[in-house]
N, C-alpha and C positions, 0 to 999 in steps of 0.2 A: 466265711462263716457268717459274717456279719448281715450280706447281700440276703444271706438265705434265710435269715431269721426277721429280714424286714419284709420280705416277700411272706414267709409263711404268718408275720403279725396282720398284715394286710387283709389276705384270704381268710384270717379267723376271724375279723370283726365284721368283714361283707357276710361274712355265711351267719354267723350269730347274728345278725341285725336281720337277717332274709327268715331264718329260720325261726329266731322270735315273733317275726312279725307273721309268718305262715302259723307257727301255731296257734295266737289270740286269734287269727281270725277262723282258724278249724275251730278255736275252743269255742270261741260264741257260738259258730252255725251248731256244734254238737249242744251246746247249752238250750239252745230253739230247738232243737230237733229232741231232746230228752224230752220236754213238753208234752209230746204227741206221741213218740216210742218209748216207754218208761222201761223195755226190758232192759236190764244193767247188764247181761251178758254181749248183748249185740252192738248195744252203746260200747262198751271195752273192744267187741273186735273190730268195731270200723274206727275208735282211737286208736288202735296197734296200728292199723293197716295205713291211717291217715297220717300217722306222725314219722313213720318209716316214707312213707311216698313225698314228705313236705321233708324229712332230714335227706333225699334225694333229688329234688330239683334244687335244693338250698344249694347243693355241693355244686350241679349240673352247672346252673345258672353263673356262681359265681367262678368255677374252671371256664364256662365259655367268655365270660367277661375279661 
């Protein structure tokens, strides 16, 4: 029980440190890109769309590692 809780402590701070650092940098490029697109609806769907696709290479990345 012990192996499998040092393994799954492992995989949580690779993916939180991957997927933190995937979101600031979605969140700035959306921050510059709100500038020029000010709709707030389509801003919202490409953050759902973006933060779903960056909480899945977070995962990807760190299962192939």
């Amino acid at each position: 029980m012990r192996i499998i809780f040092r393994f799954w402590w492992i995989f949580f701070w690779r993916y939180a440190i991957l997927f933190i650092a995937l979101s600031l940098g979605g969140g700035i490029i959306l921050n510059t890109f709100a500038a020029v697109w000010p709709d707030a609806k389509s801003l919202f769907l490409i953050t759902l769309c973006y933060s779903s696709v960056a909480n899945a290479v977070a995962s990807l990345v760190v299962f192939l590692y």
